[in-house]
C-alpha positions as CSV (number, residue, x, y, z in Angstrom):
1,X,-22.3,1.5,-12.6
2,X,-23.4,1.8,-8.7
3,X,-23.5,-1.9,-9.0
4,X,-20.6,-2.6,-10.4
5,X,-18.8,-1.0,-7.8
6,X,-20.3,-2.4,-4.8
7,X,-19.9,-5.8,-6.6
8,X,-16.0,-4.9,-6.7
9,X,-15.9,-3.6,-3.0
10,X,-17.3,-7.2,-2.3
11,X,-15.4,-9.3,-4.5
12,X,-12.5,-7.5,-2.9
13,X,-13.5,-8.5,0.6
14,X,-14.2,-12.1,-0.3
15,X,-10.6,-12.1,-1.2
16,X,-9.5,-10.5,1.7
17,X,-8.6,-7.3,0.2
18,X,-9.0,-4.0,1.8
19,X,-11.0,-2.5,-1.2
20,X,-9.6,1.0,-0.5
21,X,-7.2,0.7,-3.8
22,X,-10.0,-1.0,-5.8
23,X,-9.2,0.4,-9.1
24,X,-11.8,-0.1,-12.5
25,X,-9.9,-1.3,-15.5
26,X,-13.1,-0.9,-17.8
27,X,-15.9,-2.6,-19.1
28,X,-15.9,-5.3,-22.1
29,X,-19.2,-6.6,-22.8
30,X,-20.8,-8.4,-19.9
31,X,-17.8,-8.3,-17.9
32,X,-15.7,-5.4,-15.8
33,X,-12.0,-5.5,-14.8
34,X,-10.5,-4.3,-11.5
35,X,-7.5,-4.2,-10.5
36,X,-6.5,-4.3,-6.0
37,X,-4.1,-5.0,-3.1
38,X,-4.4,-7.2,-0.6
39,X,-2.3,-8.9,2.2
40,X,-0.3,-10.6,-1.0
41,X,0.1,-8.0,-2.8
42,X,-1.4,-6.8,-6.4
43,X,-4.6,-8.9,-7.7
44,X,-6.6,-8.0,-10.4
45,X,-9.9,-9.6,-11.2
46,X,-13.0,-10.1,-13.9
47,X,-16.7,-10.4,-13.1
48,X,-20.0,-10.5,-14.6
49,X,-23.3,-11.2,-13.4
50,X,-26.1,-13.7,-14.8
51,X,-28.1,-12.3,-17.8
52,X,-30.6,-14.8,-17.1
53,X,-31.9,-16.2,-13.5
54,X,-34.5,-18.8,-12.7
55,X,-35.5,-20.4,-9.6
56,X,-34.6,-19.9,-5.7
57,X,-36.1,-17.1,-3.9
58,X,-38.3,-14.9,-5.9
59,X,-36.3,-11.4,-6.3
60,X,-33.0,-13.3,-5.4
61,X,-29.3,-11.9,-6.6
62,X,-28.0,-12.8,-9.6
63,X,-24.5,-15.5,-9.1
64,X,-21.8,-13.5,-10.4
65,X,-18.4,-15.3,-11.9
66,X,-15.0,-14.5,-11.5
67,X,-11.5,-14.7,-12.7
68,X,-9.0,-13.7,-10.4
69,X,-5.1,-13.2,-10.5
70,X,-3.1,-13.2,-7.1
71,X,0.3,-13.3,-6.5
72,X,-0.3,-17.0,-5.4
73,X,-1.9,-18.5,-8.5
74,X,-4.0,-16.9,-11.6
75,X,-6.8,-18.1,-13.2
76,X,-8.8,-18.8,-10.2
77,X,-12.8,-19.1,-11.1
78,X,-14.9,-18.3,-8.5
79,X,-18.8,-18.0,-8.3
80,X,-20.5,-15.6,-5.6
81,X,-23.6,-16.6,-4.5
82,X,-25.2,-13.9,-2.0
83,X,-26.2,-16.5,0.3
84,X,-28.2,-18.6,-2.7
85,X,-25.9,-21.8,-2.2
86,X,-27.1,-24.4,0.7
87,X,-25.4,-26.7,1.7
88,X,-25.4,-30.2,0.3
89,X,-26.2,-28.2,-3.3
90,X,-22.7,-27.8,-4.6
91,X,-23.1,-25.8,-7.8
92,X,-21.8,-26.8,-11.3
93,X,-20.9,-24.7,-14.2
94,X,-21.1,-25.8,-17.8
95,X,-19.6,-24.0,-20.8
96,X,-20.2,-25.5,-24.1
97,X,-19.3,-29.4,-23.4
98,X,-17.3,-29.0,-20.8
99,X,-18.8,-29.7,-17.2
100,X,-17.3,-28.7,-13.5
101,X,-18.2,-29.5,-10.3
102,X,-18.0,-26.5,-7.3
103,X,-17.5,-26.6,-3.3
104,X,-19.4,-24.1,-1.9
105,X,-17.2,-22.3,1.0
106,X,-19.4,-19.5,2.7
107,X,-21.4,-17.4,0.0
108,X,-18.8,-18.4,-2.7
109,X,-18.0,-21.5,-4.7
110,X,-14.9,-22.9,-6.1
111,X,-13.9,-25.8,-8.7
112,X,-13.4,-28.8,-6.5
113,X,-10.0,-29.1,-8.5
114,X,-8.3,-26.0,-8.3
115,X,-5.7,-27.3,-11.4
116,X,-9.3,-27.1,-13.8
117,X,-9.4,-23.6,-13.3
118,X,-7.1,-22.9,-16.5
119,X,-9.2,-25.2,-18.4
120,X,-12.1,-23.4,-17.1
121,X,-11.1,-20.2,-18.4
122,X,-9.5,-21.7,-21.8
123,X,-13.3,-23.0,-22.6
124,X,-14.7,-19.3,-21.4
125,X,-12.4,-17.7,-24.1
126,X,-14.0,-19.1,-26.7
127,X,-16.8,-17.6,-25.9
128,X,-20.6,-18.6,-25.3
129,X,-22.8,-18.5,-22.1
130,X,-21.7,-20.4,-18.5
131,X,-24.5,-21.9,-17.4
132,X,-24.4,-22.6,-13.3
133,X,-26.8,-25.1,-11.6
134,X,-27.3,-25.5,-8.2
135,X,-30.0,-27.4,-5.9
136,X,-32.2,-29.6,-7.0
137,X,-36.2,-29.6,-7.0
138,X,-37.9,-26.4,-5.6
139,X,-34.7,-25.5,-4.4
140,X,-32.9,-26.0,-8.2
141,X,-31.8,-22.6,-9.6
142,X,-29.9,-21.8,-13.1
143,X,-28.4,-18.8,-14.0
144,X,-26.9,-17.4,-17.3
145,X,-24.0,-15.4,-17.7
146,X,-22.6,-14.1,-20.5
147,X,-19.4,-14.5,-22.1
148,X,-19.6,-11.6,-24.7
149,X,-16.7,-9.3,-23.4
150,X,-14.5,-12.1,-21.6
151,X,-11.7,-11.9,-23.8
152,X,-11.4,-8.7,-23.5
153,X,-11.8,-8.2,-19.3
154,X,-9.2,-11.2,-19.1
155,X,-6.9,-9.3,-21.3
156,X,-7.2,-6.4,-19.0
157,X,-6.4,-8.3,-15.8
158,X,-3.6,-10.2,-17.5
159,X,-1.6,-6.7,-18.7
160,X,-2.5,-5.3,-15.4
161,X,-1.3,-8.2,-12.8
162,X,2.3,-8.7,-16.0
163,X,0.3,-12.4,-16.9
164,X,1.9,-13.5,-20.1
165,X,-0.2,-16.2,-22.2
């Protein structure tokens, strides 16, 4: 899982961790489960990359989705990009019926409000695909991931950051 671990070392930086203490806390499905420090203190995290990419740059990255826990908040759904969000092309995710809209903030995206990130990962519990969507035209990409293992990774992060449900 070469991958997975350079994912982690970079997830970690976006959050403005050192990465040094980066710690696995398995695999479940689609989805791993670190757990890190960081100027705050503890933070543990879940990612997964797309199962399914189309458009953008031929042999592009795949958008990878997060779930992070900080001493600050938990719950907070991230997308990272790799440079595949422009600007003007805010991505939105889609999980079953429900639809959000992201700001894009440097190779990363966000929900635009921060208080739907609960109901964001309440609909990625049950289970399914997200489906993001950003740009439009040539420019349009979509990308797949999977929610097989989610229940499981959040579980993970939730025991190792003391997040009772």
């Amino acid at each position: 899982m070469r991958i997975s671990a350079v994912i982690a070392v970079a997830l970690s930086l976006a959050a403005g961790a050192a990465g040094a203490e980066t710690r696995s806390l398995g695999a479940f499905g689609s989805w791993q489960a670190y757990s890190d420090q960081d100027g705050e203190g503890k933070l543990c995290y879940a990612t997964a990359a797309a199962v399914r990419s189309q458009g953008g740059e031929r042999g592009r990255k795949p958008i990878y989705l997060a779930v992070t826990h900080r001493s600050r908040g938990i719950d907070e759904v991230s997308l990272i990009g790799h440079g595949i969000f422009r600007a003007g092309a805010d991505p939105e995710i889609q999980i079953g019926g429900m639809q959000q809209a992201f700001f894009v903030k440097g190779g990363s995206a966000w929900a635009r409000m921060p208080a739907a990130d609960r109901a964001i990962v309440a609909a990625m519990r049950k289970g399914g695909d997200v489906v993001v969507r950003a740009g439009q035209g040539r420019d349009a990409i979509l990308d797949t991931i999977s929610l097989k293992g989610f229940p499981h990774a959040l579980a993970a992060i939730d025991e190792s950051c003391e997040v009772k449900r």
